[in-house]
N, C-alpha and C positions, 0 to 999 in steps of 0.2 A: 504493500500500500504506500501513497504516495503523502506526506506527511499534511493535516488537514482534512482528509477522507475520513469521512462519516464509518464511525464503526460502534452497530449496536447490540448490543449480547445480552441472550436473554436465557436465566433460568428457567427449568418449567417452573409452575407453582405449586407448592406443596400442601398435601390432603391433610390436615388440623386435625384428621383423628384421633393424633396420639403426638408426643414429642420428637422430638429429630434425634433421627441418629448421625454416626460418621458418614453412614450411604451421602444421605442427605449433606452434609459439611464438603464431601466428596467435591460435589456435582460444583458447590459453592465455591469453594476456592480456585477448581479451576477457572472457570469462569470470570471470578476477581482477578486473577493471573494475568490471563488475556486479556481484562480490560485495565487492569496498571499500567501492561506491555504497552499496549493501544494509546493510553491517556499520556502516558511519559515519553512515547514517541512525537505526540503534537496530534496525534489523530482525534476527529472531533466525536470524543466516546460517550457509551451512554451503557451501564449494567441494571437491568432489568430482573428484580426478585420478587420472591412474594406467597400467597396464602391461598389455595383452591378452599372455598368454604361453604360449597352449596353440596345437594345431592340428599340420596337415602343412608349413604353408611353413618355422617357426621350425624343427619336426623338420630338414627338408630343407636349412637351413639352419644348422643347429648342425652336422648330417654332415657337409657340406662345409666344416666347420670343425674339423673333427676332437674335437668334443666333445658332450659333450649338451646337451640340450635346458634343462634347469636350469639347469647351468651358465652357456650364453649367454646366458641371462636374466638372472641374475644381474649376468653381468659389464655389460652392457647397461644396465642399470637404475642400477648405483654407477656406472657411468661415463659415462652418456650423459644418462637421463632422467630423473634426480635432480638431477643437476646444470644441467641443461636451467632447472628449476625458477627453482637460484638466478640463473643467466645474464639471464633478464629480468625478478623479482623477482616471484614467484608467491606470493601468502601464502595457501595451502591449505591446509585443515582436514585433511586423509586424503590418502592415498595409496595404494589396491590396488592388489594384484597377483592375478592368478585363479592364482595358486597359492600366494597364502596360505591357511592351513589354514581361516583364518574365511571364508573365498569357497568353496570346496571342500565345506564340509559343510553350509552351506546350499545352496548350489547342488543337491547331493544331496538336502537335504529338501522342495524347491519343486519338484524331477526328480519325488520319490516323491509327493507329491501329486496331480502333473496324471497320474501313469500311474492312482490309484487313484481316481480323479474318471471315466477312460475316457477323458482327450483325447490319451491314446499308446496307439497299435497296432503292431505289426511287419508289417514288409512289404517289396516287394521294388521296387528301384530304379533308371533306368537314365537317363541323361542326361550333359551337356559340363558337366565340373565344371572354375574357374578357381581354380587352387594359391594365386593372389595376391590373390584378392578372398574365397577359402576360401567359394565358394558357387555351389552348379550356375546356371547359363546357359540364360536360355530363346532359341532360336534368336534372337529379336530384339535380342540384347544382343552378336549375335559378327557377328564381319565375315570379309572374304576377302580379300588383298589379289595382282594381280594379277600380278608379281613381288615378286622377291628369294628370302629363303630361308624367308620361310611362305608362299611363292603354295601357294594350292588350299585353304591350311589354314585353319580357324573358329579366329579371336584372338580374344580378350576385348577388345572395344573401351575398358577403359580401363587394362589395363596390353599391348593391343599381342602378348599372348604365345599359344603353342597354345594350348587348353584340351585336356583329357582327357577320355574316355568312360570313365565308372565303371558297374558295376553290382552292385548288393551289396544282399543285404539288410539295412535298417535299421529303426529304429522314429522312426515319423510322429506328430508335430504336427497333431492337428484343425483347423489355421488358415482351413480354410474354413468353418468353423460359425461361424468370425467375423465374416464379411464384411461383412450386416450391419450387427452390433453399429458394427463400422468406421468405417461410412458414416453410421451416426446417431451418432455422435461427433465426424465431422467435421463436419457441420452441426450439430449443438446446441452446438460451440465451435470458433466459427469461426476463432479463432487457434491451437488447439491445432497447426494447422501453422504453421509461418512461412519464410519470407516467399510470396506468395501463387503465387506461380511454383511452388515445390516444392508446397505445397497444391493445387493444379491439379493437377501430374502423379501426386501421391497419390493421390488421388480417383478419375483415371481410371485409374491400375493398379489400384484394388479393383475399379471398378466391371464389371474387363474380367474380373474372376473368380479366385477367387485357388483354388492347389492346398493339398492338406496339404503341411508341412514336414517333409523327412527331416531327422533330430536326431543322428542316431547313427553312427559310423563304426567297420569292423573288421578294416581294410585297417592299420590303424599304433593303437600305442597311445600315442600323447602327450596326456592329455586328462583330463579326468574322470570315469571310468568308470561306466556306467548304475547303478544301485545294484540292478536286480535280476540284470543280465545283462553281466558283469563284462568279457565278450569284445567288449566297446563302450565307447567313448568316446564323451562329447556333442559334438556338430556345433559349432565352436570359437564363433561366433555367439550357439547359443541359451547356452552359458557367459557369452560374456564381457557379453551385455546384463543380465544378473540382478547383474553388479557393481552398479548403481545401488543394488542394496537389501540385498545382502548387507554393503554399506559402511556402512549406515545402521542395521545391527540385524536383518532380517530371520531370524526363527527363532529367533534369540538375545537378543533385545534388544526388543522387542515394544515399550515405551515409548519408547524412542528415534526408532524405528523410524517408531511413530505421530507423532512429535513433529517428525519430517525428511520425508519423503514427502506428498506429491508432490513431484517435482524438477521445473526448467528444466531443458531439456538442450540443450546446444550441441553442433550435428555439423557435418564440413562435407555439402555436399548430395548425395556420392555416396553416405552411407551413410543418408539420411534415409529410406529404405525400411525400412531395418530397424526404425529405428531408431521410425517412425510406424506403420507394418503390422505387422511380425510383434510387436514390444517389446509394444504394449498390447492384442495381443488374448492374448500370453501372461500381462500381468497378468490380464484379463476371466478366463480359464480358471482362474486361482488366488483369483478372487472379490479384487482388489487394486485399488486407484483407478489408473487411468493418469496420466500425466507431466500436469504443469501445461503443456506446451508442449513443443513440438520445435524444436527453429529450426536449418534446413538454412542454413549461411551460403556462400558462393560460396569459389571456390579462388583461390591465389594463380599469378599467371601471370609467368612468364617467357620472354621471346623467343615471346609467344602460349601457347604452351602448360602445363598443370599443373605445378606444381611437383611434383620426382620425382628422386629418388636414382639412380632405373634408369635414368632419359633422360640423367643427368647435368645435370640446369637445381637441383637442390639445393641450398641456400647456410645454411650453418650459421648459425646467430644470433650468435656471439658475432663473426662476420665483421663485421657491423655494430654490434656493444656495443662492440667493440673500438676504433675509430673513433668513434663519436657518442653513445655511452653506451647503456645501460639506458632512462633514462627518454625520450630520444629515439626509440630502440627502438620502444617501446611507444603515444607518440604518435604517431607515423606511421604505424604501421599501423590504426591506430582513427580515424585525421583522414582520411588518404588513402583509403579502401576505403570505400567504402558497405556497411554491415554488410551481410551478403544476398544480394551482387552480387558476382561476378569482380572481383581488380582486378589490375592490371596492376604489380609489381613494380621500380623502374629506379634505380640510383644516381644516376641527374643528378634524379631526383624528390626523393627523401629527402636529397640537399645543398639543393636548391632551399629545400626547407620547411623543413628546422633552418636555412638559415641569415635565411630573412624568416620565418619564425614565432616559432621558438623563442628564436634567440639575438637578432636584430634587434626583433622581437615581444614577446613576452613576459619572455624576458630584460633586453632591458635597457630597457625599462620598469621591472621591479622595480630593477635599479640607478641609473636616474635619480632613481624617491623615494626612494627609502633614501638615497642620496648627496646628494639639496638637505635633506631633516629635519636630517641630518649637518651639512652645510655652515650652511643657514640658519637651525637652533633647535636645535644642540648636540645632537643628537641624541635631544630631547625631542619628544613627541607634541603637540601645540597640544587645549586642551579650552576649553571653553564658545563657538566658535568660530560667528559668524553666516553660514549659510548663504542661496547666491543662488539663482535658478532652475536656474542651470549646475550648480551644486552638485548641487540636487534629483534633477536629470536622472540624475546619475552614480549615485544612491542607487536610480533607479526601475530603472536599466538593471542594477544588481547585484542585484535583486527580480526581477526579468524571467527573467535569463540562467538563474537558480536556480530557479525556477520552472518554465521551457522544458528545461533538464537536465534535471530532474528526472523531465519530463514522458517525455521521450525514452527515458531508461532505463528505463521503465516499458517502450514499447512495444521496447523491445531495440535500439533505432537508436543506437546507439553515437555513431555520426558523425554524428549531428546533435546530442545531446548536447554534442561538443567543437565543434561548428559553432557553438552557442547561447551556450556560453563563451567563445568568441573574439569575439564581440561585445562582450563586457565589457573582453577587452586592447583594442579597435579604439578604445572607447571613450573609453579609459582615454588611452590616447596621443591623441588626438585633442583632448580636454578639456582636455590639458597642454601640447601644441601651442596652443590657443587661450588659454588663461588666463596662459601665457608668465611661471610663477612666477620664473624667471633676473631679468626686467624689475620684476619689481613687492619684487623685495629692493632694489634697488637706493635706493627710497625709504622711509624710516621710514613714512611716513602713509600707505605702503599694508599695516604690518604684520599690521592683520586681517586684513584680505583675502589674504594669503599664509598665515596659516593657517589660515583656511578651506579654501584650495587643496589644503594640504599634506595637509591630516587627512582631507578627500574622497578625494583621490589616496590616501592610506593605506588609508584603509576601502577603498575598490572594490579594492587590491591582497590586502588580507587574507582577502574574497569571492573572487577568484582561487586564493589558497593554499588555500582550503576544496574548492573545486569541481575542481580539477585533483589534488588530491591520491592520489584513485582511480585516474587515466592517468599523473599523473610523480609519484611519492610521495617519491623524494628530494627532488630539487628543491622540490615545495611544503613538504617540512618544513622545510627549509635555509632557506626565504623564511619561513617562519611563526615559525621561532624571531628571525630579523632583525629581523623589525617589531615582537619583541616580544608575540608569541600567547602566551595561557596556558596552558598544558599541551602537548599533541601535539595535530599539526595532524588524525591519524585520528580523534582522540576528539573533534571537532566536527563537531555534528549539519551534515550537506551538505545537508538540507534545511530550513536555516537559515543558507545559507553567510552570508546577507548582515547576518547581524547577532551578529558575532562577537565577544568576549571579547579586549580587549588590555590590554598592559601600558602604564606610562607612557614607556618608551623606543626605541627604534632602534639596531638593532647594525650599523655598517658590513659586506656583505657582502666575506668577505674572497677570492672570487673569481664570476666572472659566475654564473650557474646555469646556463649553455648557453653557455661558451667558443665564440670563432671556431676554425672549423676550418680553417688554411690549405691547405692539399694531401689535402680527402675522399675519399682514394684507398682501395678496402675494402682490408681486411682480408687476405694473402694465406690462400687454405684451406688450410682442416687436413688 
C-alpha cells in the first residue's frame, strides 16, 4: 500500500453469551497488529470491534439468568468485552453493538431496500436449526453419535449439541441469484479468500449450489424487527454482518462511509461462510462493493480440540497477562500460530519463548547496549563514527527485516512478519557476540572502533523498537524513549523503521522489558 491509502479492518463481532476467551483475544490482537502496522505506516486506518447481541441463544440465555436480554448484554459488554479490550491493549477506532440505535436503523434501511429491489419474498420453512451456531443445518453439517445421552440424535458437529426442527414461515434472501456473481468474484480476486484452504472449501460450497436465505424469525422476538412486518425479527446473522457498514456511516454518513469501505475482515474459519457467501452477495443485492478480503484464520486448540467455554478447555487472557504481561501476550500468539492454520495452545510453549525470545532474546539484548553506551561513553551516542563491512551488514539486515515485515503484513502473515524481525535480534546479538565491545574498551586505541560498534548496535536496536512496536507497544516504547527516540515510538513511519530519528543520549533502562519469570505457573481462573 501506498502510504495515505484507506485501510479498514474489521473484527467479527462477538456473541455476549458468555465471556471471552484467548480464541477471542486471538482474533483481537491480530487485527490490532495490522492496524498499528497500517496506522504507523501513515495509512489512513480504521479497527472495527464489537458485540453481536441479538438472537434466541442470548434470549435463552438471559432466561436462565433471570433477566433480559439487554440487560445481559449490557452487563457482558462493561464487564467482560470492554474490558477484554484493555486486558491485551486493543487501540480500536469503534466499538458496536447491534443494539445500538445507529446499527438498528440502518440495519432497517438496507432491510427496506433489498425487500423493494425484490431480493425478499415470504415463504414457508422447515429444517434442523442449531441455537449455538443460530443457523439451520444442512444434513451434512450434523452427526449421530452412537451412545450416551444424544445417541440416535442429529448434533451440530461443532458445538456437539441436538439441533431442533423448526418450521415457520419466514421471509427469504435471493442468495441464489448470486451464485454466480460468487464464483466470478472469487476468480477475478483470487485473495478475496484467505488462506487458500478456506478458498477451496468456499468455492466448492457455491459451486454445489446454494438455496435462498430465511432472514426472518417469529417464534421469539429479541431482534430487529422487519420494518414492514413487525411480527419478525431479522435472522440474528443477516443483522449482525451489516455491523461492518453501519459502523462506518452507512445511511447516515454516506462520506464516511465512502471514505472506510471496503474493509479487511478477520474471522476465524468456522464463520468464513458467512462471512464470504452470504456477506457479499448481500452487498451485490444493495449495488455495494464487497470486503477487500476475508481471511478465515485457524482456531486455537487445547488438549487437540477448539477452544470452548462449553467443553470447559476456555482460558481467560488475563490468566496469562497476569503472569507474563500484555505484550508477551500478544507476541506469542502472532510468533507461535501460523496466521491461517490451527495452533496448538500449551504453557510449557509460551514459558519456553518468553523466556529464549523475549526476555533472553530481545530483552536483554536491549539491556546489554543500553548498559555498555552507559558504562563505556556516559551514556552518550558516538556520531561521525567509521563504519566496517560488519557494521554495513547490520545496517543491510535492519533494511531487509523492514522490508520483508512489511512485505508480510501486506499478504496478512503475521508470523512471518515477526519471523523476518527476529532476524534482526538474531543479528543483533550475534554481531555483538563477535565484535566483543566488553574487549575492545579495555584499550584506548580501539576507541573508534567501539563506537562504531556501539552506535551500529544502537541503530539496529532503534529499527527493533520501530518494527515491534505494533506486536509489544509497551515495551518498544519503554526501549525507544531509553535510546533516546524523538517523539513516540507509534508516530514512526514502520516502513522506515530502519532509518530513525535519535537523540544524543541513553537513559539506563530502569528494569529488563521482559523480567525472568521464576515459577511461570498460570494464573489461577477466574
Amino acid at each position: 500500500m501506498a502510504a495515505g491509502d484507506s485501510f479498514y479492518i474489521a473484527t467479527p463481532i462477538f456473541y455476549v453469551n458468555d465471556v471471552p476467551h484467548i480464541g477471542h483475544a486471538y482474533t483481537e490482537v491480530a487485527a490490532d497488529v495490522l492496524a498499528r502496522w497500517h496506522r504507523q505506516a501513515g495509512d489512513d486506518t480504521w479497527l472495527l470491534t464489537g458485540t453481536d447481541e441479538h438472537g434466541q441463544k442470548i434470549l435463552r440465555t438471559a432466561v436462565a439468568n433471570d433477566t433480559t436480554p439487554k440487560a445481559w448484554a449490557d452487563k457482558l459488554v462493561a464487564d467482560a468485552w470492554l474490558p477484554l479490550l484493555k486486558t491485551i491493549n486493543i487501540a480500536n477506532d469503534d466499538f458496536i453493538r447491534t443494539t445500538d440505535p445507529r446499527h438498528e436503523s440502518a440495519v432497517t434501511i438496507f432491510l427496506q431496500k433489498l425487500y423493494d429491489d425484490g431480493f425478499i419474498y415470504s415463504g414457508e420453512y422447515e429444517g434442523y436449526y442449531c441455537v449455538g451456531c443460530e443457523e439451520y443445518k444442512q444434513i451434512d453439517d450434523l452427526m449421530e453419535l452412537p451412545s450416551g445421552d444424544y445417541a440416535g440424535k442429529l448434533l451440530c458437529k461443532i458445538h456437539s449439541i441436538p439441533v431442533e426442527v423448526l418450521k415457520e414461515k419466514n421471509y427469504f434472501f435471493r442468495m441464489s441469484d448470486f451464485e454466480q456473481r460468487l464464483l466470478d468474484l472469487y476468480e477475478s480476486q483470487p485473495d478475496f479468500i484467505q488462506p487458500e484452504s478456506v478458498r477451496n472449501e468456499i468455492i466448492q460450497f457455491v459451486k454445489s449450489g446454494l438455496d435462498d436465505l430465511s432472514i426472518s424469525r417469529s417464534s421469539f422476538d429479541w431482534g430487529i424487527k422487519i420494518p414492514w412486518d413487525h411480527s419478525h425479527v431479522l435472522y440474528v446473522w443477516f443483522d449482525a454482518l451489516l455491523n461492518y457498514i453501519t459502523a462506518i456511516g452507512y445511511g447516515t454518513d454516506e462520506a464516511n462511509f465512502d471514505r472506510r469501505w471496503p474493509a479487511v475482515q478477520l474471522v476465524g474459519k468456522d464463520i468464513a461462510r458467512f462471512h464470504a457467501v452470504i456477506w457479499p452477495a448481500m452487498l451485490m443485492a444493495a449495488g455495494l462493493p464487497t470486503p477487500r478480503r476475508v481471511f478465515g484464520h485457524g482456531w486455537l486448540l487445547v488438549g487437540g480440540e477448539k477452544m470452548s467455554k462449553s467443553k470447559l478447555t476456555g482460558i481467560a487472557p488475563s490468566q496469562i497477562t497476569d503472569t507474563f504481561g500484555v505484550d508477551a501476550f500478544r507476541y506469542y500468539f502472532m510468533r507461535a500460530i501460523n496466521f491461517g492454520q490451527d495452533g496448538s495452545f500449551s504453557w510449557e510453549d509460551l514459558s519456553a519463548r518468553y523466556q529464549a525470545e523475549l526476555a533472553n532474546g530481545f530483552g536483554n539484548l536491549s539491556s546489554r547496549v543500553i548498559a555498555m553506551l552507559t558504562r563505556y561513553r556516559a551514556g552518550e551516542i558516538p556520531t561521525g563514527v567509521t563504519l566496517t563491512e560488519a557494521d554495513e551488514a547490520i545496517f543491510a539486515a535492519s533494511a531487509r527485516a523492514t522490508a520483508e515485515a512489511d512485505a508480510a503484513i501486506e499478504r496478512l502473515a503475521i508470523h512471518e512478519a515477526l519471523a523476518a524481525i527476529w532476524t534482526l535480534v538474531d543479528d543483533l546479538n550475534g554481531y555483538i557476540t563477535i565484535q566483543e565491545p566488553w574487549a575492545l574498551a579495555k584499550d584506548p586505541a580501539n576507541a573508534g572502533r567501539l563506537d562504531a560498534v556501539l552506535f551500529t548496535a544502537l541503530r539496529g536496536l532503534g529499527t527493533l523498537a520501530v518494527l515491534l512496536s505494533p506486536f509489544v507497544p509497551d515495551a518498544a516504547e519503554k526501549l525507544w524513549s531509553a535510546i533516546g527516540g524523538v517523539g513516540v515510538v507509534q508516530a514512526q513511519d514502520v516502513r522506515a523503521a530502519f532509518d530513525w530519528a535519535g537523540g544524543p543520549t541513553v537513559t539506563p533502562l530502569e528494569s529488563s522489558l521482559f523480567p525472568r519469570i521464576e515459577s511461570p505457573e498460570p494464573a489461577a481462573a477466574s
